[in-house]
PDB file of N, CA, C and O in Angstrom:
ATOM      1  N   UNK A   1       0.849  -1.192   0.000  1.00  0.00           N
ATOM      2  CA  UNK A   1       0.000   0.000   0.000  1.00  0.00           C
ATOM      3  C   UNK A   1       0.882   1.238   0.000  1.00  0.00           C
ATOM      4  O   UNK A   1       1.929   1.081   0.627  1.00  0.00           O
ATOM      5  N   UNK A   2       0.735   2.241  -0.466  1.00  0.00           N
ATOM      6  CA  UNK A   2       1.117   3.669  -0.761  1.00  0.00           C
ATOM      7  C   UNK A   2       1.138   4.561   0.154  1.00  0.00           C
ATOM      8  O   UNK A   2       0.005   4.677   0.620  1.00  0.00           O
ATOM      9  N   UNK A   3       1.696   5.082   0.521  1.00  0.00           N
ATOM     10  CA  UNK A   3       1.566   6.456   1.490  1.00  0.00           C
ATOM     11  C   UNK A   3       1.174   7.833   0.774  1.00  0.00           C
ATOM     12  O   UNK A   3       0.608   8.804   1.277  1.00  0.00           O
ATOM     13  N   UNK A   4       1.575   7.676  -0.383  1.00  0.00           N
ATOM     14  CA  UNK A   4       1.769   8.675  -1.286  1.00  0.00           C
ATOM     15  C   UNK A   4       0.329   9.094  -2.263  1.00  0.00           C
ATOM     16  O   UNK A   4       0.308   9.816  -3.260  1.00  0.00           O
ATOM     17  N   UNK A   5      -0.970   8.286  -1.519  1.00  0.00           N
ATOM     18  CA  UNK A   5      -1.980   8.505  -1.925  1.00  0.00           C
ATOM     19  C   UNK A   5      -2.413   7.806  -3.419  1.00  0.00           C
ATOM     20  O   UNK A   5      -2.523   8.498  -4.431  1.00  0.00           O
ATOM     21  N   UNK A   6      -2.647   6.294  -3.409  1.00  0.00           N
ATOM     22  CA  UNK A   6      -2.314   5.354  -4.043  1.00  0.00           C
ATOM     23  C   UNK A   6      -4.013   4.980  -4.125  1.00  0.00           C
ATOM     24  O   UNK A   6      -4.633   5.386  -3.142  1.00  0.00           O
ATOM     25  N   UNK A   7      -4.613   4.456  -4.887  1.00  0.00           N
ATOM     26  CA  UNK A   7      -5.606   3.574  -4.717  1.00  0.00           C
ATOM     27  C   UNK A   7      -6.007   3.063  -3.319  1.00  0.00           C
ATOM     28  O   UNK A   7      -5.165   2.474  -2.640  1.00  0.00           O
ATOM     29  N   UNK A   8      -7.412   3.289  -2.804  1.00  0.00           N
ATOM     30  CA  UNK A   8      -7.659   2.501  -1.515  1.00  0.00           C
ATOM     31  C   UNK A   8      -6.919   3.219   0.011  1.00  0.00           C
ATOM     32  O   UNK A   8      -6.951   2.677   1.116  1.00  0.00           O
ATOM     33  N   UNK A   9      -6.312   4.491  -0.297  1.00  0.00           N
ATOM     34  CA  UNK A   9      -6.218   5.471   0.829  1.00  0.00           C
ATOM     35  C   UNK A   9      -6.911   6.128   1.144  1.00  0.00           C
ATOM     36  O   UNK A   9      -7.942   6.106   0.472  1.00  0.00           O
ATOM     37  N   UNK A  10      -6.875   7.143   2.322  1.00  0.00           N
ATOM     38  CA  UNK A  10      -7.813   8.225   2.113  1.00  0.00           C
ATOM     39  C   UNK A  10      -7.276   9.457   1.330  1.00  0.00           C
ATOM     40  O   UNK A  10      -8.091  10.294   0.942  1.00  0.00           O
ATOM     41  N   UNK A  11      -6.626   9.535   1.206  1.00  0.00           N
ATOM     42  CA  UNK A  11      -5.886  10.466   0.040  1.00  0.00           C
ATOM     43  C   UNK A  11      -6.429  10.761  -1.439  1.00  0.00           C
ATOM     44  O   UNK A  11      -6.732  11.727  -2.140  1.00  0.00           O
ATOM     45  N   UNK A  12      -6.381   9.549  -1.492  1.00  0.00           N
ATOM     46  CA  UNK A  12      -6.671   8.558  -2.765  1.00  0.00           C
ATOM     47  C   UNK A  12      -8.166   8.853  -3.222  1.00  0.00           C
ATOM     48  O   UNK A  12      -8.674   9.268  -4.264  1.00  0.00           O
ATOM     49  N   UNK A  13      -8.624   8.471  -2.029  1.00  0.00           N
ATOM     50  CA  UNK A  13     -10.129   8.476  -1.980  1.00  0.00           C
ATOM     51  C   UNK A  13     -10.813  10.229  -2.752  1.00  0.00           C
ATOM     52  O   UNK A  13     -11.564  10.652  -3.630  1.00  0.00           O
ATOM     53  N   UNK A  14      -9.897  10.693  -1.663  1.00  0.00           N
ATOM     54  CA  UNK A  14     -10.216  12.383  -1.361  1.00  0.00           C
ATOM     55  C   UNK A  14     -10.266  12.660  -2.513  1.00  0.00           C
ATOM     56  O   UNK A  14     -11.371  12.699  -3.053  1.00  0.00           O
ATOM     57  N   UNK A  15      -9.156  12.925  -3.210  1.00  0.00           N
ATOM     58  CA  UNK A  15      -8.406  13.222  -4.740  1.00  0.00           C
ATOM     59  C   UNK A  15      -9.449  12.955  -5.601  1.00  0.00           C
ATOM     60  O   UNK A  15      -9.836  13.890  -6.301  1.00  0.00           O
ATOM     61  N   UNK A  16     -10.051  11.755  -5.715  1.00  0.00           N
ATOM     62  CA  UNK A  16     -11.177  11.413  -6.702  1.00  0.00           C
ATOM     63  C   UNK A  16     -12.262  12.283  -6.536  1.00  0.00           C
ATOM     64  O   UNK A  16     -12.611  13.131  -7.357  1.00  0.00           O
ATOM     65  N   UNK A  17     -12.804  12.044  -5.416  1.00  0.00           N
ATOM     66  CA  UNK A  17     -14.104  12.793  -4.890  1.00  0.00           C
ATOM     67  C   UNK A  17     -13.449  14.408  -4.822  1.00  0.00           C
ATOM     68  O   UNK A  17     -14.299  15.253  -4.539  1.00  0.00           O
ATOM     69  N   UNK A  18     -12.272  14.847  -5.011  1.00  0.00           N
ATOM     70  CA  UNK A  18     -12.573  16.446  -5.623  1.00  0.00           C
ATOM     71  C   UNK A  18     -12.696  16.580  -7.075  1.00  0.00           C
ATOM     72  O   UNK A  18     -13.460  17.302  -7.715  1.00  0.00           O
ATOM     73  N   UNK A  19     -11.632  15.589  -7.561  1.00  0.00           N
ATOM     74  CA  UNK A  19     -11.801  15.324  -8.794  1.00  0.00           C
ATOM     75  C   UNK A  19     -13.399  15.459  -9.712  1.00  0.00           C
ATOM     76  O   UNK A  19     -13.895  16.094 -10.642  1.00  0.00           O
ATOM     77  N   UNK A  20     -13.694  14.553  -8.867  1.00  0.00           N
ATOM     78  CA  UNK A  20     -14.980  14.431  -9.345  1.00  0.00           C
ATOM     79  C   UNK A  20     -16.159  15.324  -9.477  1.00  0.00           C
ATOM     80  O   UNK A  20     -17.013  15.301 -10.364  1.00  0.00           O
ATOM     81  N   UNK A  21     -16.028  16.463  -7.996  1.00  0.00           N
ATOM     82  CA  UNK A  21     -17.016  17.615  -7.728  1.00  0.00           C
ATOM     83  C   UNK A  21     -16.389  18.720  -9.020  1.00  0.00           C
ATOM     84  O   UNK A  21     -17.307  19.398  -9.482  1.00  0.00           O
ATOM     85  N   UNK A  22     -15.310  18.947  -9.528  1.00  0.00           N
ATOM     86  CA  UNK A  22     -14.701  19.699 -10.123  1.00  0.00           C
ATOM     87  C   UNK A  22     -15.255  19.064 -11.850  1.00  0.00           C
ATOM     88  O   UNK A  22     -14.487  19.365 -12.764  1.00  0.00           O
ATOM     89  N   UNK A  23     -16.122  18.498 -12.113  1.00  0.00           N
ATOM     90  CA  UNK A  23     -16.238  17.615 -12.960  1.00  0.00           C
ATOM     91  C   UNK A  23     -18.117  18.117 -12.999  1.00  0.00           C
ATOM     92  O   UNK A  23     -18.988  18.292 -13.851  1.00  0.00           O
ATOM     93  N   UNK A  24     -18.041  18.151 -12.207  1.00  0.00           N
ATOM     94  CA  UNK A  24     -19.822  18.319 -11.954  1.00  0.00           C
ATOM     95  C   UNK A  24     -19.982  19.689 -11.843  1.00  0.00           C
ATOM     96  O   UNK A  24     -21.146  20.068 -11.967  1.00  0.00           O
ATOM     97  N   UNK A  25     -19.121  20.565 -11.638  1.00  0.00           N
ATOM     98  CA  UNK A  25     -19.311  21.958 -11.839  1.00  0.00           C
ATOM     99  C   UNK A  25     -18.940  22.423 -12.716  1.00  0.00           C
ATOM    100  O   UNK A  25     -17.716  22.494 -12.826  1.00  0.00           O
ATOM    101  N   UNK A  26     -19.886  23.033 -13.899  1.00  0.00           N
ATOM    102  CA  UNK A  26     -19.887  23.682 -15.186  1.00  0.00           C
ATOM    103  C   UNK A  26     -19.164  24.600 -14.983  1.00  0.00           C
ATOM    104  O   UNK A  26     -19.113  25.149 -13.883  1.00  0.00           O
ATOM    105  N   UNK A  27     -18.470  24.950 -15.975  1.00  0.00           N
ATOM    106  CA  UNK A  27     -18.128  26.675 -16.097  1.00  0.00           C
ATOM    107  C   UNK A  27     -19.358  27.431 -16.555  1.00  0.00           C
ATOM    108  O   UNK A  27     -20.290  27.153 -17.309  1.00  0.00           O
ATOM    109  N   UNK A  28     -19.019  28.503 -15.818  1.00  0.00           N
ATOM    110  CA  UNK A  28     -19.984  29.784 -16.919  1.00  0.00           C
ATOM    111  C   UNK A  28     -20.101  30.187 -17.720  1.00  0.00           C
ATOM    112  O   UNK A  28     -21.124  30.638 -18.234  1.00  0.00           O
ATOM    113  N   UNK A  29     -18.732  30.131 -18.192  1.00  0.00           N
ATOM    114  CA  UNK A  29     -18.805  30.232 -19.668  1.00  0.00           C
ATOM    115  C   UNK A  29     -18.928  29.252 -20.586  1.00  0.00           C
ATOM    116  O   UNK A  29     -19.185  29.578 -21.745  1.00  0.00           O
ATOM    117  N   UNK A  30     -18.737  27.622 -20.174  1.00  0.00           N
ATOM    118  CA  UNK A  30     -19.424  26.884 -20.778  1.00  0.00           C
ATOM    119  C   UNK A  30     -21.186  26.949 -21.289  1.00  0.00           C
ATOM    120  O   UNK A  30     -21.803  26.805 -22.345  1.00  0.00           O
ATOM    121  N   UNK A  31     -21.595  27.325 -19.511  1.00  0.00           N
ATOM    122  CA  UNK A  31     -22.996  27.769 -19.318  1.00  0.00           C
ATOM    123  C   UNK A  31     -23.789  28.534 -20.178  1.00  0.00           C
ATOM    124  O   UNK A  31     -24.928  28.248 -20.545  1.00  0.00           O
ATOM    125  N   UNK A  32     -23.022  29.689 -20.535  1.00  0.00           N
ATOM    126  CA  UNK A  32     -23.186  31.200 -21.219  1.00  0.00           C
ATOM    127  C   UNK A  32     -23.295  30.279 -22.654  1.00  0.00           C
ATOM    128  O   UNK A  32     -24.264  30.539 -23.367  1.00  0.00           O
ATOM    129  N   UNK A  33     -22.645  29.546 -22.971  1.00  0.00           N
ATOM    130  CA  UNK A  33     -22.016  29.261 -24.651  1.00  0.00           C
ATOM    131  C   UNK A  33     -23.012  28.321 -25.401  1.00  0.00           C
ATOM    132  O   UNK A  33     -23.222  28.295 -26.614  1.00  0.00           O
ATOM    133  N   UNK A  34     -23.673  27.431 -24.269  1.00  0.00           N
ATOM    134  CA  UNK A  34     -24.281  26.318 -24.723  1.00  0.00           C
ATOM    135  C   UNK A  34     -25.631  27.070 -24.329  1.00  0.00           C
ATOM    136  O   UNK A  34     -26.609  26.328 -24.229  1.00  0.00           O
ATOM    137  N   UNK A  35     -25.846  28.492 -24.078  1.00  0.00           N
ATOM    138  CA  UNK A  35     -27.540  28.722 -23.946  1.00  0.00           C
ATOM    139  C   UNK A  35     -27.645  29.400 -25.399  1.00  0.00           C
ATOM    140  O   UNK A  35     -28.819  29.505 -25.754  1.00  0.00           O
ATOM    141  N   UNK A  36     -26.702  29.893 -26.338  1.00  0.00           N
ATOM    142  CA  UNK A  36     -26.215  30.162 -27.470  1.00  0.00           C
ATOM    143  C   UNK A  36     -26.604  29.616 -28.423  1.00  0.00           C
ATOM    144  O   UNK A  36     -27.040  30.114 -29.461  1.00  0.00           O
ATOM    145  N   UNK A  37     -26.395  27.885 -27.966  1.00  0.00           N
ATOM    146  CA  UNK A  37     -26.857  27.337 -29.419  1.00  0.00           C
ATOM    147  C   UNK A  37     -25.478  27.048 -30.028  1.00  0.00           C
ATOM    148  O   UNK A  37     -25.504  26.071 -30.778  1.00  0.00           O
ATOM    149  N   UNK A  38     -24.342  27.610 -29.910  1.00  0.00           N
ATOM    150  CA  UNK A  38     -22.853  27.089 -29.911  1.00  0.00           C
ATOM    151  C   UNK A  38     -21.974  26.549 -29.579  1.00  0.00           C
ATOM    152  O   UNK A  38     -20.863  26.578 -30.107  1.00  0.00           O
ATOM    153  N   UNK A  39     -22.335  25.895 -28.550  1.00  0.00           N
ATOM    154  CA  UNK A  39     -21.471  24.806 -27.916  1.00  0.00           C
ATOM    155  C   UNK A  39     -21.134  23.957 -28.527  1.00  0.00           C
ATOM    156  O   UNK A  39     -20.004  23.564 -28.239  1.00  0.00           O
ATOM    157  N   UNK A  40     -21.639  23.432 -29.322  1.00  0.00           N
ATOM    158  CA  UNK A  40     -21.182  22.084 -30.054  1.00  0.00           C
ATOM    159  C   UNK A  40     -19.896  22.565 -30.975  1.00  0.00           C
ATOM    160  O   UNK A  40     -19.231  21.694 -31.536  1.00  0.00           O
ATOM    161  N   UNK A  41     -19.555  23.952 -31.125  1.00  0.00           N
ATOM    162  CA  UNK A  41     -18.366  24.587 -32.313  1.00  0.00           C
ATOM    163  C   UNK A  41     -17.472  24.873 -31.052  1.00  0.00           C
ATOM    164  O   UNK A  41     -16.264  24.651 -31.137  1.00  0.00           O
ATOM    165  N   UNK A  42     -18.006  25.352 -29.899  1.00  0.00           N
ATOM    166  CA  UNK A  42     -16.798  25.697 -28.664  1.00  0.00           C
ATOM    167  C   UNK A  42     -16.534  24.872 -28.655  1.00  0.00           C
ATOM    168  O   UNK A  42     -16.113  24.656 -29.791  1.00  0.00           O
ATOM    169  N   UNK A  43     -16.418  23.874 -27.979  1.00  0.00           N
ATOM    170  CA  UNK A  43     -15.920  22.436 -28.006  1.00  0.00           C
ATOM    171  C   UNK A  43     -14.944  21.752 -28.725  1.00  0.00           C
ATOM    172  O   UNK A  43     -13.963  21.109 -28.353  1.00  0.00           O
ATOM    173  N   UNK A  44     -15.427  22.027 -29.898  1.00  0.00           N
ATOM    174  CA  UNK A  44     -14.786  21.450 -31.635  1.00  0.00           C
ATOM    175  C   UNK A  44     -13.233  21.812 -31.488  1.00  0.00           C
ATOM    176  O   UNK A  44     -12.177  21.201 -31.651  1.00  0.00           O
ATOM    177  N   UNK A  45     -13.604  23.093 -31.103  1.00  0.00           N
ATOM    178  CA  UNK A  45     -12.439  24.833 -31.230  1.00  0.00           C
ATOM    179  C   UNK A  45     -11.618  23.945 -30.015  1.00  0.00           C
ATOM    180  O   UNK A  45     -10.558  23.341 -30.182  1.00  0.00           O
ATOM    181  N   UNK A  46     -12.331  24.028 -28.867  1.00  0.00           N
ATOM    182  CA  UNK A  46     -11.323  23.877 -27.335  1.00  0.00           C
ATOM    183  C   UNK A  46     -10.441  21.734 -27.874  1.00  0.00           C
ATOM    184  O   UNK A  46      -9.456  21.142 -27.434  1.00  0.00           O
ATOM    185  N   UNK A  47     -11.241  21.439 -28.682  1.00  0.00           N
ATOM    186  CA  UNK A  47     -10.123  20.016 -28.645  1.00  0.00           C
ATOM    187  C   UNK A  47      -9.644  20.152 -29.731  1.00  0.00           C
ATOM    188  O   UNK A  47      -8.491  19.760 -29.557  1.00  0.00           O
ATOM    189  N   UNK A  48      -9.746  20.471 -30.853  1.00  0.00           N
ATOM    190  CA  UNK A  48      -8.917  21.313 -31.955  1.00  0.00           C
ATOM    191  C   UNK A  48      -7.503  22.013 -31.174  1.00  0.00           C
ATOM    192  O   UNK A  48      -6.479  21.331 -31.148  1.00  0.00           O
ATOM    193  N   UNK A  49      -7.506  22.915 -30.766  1.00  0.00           N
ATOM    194  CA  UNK A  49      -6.392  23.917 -29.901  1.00  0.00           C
ATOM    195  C   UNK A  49      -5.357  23.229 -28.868  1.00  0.00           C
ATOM    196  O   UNK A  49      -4.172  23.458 -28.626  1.00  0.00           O
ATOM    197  N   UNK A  50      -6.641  21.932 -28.158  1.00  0.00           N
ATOM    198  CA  UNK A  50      -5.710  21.069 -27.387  1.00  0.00           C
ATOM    199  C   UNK A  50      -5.064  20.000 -28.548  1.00  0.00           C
ATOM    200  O   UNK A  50      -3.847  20.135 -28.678  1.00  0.00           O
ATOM    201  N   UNK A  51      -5.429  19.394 -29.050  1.00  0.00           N
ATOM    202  CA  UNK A  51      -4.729  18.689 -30.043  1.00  0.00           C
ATOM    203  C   UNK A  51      -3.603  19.217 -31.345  1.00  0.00           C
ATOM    204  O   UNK A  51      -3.101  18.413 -32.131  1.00  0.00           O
ATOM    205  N   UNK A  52      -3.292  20.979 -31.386  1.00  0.00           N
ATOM    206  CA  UNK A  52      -2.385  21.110 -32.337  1.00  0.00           C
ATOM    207  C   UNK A  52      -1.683  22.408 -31.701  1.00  0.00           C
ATOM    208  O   UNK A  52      -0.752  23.015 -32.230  1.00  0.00           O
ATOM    209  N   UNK A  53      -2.361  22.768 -30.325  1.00  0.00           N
ATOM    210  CA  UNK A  53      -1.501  23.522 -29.729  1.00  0.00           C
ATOM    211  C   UNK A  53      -0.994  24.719 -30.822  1.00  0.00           C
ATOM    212  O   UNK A  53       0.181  25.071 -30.927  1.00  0.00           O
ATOM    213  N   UNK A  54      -1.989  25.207 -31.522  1.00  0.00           N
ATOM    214  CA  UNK A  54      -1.607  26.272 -32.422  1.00  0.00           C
ATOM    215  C   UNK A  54      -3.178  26.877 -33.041  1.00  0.00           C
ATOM    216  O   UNK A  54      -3.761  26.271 -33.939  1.00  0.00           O
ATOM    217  N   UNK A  55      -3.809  28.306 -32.337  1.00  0.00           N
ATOM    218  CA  UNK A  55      -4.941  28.375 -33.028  1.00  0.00           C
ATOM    219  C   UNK A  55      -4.999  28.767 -34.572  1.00  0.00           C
ATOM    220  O   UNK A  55      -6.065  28.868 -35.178  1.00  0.00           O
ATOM    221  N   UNK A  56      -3.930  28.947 -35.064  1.00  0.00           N
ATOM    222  CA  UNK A  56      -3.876  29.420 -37.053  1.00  0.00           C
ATOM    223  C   UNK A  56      -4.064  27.793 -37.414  1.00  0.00           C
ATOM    224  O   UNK A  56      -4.527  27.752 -38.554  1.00  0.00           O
ATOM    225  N   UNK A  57      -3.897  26.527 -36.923  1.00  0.00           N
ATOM    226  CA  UNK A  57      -4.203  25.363 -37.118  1.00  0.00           C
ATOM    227  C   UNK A  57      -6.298  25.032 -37.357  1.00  0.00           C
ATOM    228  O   UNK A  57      -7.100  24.347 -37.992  1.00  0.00           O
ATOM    229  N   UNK A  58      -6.231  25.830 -36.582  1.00  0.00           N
ATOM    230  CA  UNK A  58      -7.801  25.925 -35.822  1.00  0.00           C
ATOM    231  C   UNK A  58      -9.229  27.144 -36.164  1.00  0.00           C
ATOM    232  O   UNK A  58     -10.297  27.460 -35.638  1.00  0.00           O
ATOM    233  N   UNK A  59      -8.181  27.617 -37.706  1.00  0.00           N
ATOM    234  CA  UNK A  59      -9.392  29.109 -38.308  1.00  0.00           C
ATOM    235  C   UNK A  59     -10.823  28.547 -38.907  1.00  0.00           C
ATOM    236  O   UNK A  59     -11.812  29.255 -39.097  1.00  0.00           O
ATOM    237  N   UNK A  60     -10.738  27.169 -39.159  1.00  0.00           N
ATOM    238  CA  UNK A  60     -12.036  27.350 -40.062  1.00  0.00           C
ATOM    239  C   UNK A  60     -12.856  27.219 -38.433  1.00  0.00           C
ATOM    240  O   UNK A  60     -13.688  28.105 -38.238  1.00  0.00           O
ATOM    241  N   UNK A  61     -12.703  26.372 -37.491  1.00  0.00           N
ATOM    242  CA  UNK A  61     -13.199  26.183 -36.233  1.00  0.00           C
ATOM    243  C   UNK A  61     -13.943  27.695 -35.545  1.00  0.00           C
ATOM    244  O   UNK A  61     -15.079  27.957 -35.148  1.00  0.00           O
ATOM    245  N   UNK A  62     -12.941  28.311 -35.627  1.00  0.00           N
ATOM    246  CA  UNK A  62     -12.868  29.725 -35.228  1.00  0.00           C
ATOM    247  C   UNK A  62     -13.705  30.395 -35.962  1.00  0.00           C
ATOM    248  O   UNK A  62     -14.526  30.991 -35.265  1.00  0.00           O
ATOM    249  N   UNK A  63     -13.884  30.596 -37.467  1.00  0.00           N
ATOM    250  CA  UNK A  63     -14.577  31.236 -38.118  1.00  0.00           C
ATOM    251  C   UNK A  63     -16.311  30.924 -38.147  1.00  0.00           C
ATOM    252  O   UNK A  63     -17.228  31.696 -38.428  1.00  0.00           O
ATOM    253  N   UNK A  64     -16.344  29.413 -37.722  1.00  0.00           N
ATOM    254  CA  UNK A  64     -17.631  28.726 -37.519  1.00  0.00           C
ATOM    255  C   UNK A  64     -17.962  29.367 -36.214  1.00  0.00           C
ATOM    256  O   UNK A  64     -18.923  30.124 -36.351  1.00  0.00           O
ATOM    257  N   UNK A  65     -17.448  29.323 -34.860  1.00  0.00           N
ATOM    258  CA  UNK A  65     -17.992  29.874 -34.052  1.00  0.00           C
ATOM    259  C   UNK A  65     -18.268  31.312 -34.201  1.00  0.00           C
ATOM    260  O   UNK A  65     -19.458  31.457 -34.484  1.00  0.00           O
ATOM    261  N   UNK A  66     -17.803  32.141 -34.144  1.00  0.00           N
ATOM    262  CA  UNK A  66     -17.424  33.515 -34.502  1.00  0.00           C
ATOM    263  C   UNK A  66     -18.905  33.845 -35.073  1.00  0.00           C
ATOM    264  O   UNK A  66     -19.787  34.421 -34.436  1.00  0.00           O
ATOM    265  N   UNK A  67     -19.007  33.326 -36.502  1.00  0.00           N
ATOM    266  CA  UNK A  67     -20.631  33.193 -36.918  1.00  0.00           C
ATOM    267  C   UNK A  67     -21.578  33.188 -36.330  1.00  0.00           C
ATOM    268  O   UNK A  67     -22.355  34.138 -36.231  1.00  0.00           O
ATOM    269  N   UNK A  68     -21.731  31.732 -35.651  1.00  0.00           N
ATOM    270  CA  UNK A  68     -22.833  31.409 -35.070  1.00  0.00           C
ATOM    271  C   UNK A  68     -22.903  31.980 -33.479  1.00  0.00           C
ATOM    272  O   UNK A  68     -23.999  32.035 -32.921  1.00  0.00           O
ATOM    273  N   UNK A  69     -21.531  32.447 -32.707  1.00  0.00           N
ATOM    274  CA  UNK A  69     -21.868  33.811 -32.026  1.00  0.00           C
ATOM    275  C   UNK A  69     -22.885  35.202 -32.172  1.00  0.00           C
ATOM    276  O   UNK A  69     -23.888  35.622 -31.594  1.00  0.00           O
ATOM    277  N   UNK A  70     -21.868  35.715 -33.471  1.00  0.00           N
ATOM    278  CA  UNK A  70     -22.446  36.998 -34.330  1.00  0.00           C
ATOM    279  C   UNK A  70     -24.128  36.511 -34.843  1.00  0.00           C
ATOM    280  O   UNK A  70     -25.076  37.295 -34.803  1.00  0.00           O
ATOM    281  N   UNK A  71     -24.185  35.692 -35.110  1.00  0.00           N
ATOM    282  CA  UNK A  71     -25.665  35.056 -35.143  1.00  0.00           C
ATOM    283  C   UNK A  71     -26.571  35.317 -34.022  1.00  0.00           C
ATOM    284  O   UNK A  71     -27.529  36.090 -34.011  1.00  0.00           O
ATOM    285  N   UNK A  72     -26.052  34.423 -32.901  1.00  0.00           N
ATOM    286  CA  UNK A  72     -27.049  34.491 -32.264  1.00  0.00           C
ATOM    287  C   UNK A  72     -27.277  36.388 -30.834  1.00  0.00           C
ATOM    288  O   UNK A  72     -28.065  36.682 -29.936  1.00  0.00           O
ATOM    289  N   UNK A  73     -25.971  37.125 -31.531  1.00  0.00           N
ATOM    290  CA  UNK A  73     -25.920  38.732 -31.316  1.00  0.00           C
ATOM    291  C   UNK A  73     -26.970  39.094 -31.846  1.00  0.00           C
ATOM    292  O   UNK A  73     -27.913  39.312 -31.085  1.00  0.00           O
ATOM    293  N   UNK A  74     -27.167  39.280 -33.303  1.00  0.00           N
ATOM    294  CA  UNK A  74     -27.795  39.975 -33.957  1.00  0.00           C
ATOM    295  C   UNK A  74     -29.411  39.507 -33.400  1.00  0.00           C
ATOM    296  O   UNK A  74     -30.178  40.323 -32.888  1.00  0.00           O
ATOM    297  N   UNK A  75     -29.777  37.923 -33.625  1.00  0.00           N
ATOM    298  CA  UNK A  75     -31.486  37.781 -32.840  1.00  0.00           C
ATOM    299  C   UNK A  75     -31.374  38.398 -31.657  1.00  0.00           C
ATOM    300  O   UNK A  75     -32.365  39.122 -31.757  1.00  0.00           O
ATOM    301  N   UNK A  76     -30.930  38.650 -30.647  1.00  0.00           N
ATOM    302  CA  UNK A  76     -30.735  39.225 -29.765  1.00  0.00           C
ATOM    303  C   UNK A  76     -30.906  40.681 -29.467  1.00  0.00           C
ATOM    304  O   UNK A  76     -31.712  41.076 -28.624  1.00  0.00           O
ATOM    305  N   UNK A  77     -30.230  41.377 -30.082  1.00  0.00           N
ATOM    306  CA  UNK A  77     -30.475  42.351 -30.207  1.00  0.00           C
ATOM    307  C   UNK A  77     -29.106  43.216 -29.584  1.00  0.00           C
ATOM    308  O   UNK A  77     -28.077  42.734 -29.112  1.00  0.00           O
ATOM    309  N   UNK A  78     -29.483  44.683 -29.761  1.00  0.00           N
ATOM    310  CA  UNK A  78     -27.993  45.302 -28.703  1.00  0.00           C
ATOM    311  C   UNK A  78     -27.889  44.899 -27.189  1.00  0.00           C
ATOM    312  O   UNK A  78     -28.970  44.687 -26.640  1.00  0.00           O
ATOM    313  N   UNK A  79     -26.989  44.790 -26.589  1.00  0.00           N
ATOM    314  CA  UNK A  79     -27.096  44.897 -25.553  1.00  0.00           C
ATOM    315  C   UNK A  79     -27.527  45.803 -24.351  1.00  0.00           C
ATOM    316  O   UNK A  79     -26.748  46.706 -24.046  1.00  0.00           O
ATOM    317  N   UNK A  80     -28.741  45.652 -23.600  1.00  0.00           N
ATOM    318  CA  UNK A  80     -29.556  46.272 -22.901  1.00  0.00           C
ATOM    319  C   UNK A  80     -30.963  46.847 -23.317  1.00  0.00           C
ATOM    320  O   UNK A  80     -31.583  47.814 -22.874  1.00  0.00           O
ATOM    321  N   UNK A  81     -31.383  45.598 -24.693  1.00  0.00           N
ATOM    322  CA  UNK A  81     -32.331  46.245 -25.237  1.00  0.00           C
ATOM    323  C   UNK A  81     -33.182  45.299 -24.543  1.00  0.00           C
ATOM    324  O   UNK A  81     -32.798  44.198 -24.146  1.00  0.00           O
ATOM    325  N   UNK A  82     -35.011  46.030 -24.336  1.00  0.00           N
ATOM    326  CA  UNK A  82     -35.722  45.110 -23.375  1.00  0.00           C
ATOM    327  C   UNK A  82     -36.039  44.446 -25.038  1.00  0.00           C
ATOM    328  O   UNK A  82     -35.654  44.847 -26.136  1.00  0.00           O
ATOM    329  N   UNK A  83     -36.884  43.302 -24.656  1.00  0.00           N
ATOM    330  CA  UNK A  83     -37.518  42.491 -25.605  1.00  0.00           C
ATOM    331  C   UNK A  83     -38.898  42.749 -25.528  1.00  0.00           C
ATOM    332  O   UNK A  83     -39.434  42.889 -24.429  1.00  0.00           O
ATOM    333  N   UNK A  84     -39.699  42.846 -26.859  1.00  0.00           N
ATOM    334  CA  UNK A  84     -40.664  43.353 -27.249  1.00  0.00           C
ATOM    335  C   UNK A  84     -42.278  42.715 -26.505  1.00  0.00           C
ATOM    336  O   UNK A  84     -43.354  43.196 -26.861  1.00  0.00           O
TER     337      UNK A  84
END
C-alpha cells in the first residue's frame, strides 16, 4: 500500500471525490455558450487547440464559431435592449 496517496487510501479516496465535484461543476462560460446554441463549435475549437496547440491550425473552427456567435448577437439584439 502507498503512502503517497495510491488507490484505496484516504488520500486517494479524497483526490477522486474532488476530482470528481470539479467535474460536476460547469463553467460559466461553458454555461453562457451552450444557452447560445454554440457549444457544439466551442468544443470542436477547445479540442482542436488542445490537439495542435496552435490556433492558425484551428481558423475554419474559429470562423464557424465567430458566426454562429455573431448570429445568435444579432437575434438578440444590442445589448440592454428590453424584448418586445
Amino acid at each position: 500500500m502507498s503512502v503517497h496517496g495510491g488507490h484505496g487510501t484516504r488520500t486517494g479516496r479524497r483526490q477522486r471525490q474532488e476530482e470528481g465535484k470539479e467535474e460536476e461543476e460547469e463553467d460559466p462560460v461553458d454555461r453562457m455558450i451552450a444557452k447560445t446554441g454554440c457549444g457544439h463549435l466551442h468544443h470542436a475549437l477547445q479540442d482542436c487547440m488542445a490537439q495542435h496547440q496552435d490556433w492558425r491550425q484551428c481558423q475554419s473552427l474559429v470562423q464557424d464559431f465567430k458566426r454562429c456567435m455573431e448570429g445568435q448577437r444579432r437575434e438578440r439584439g444590442p445589448p440592454g435592449a428590453s424584448a418586445p
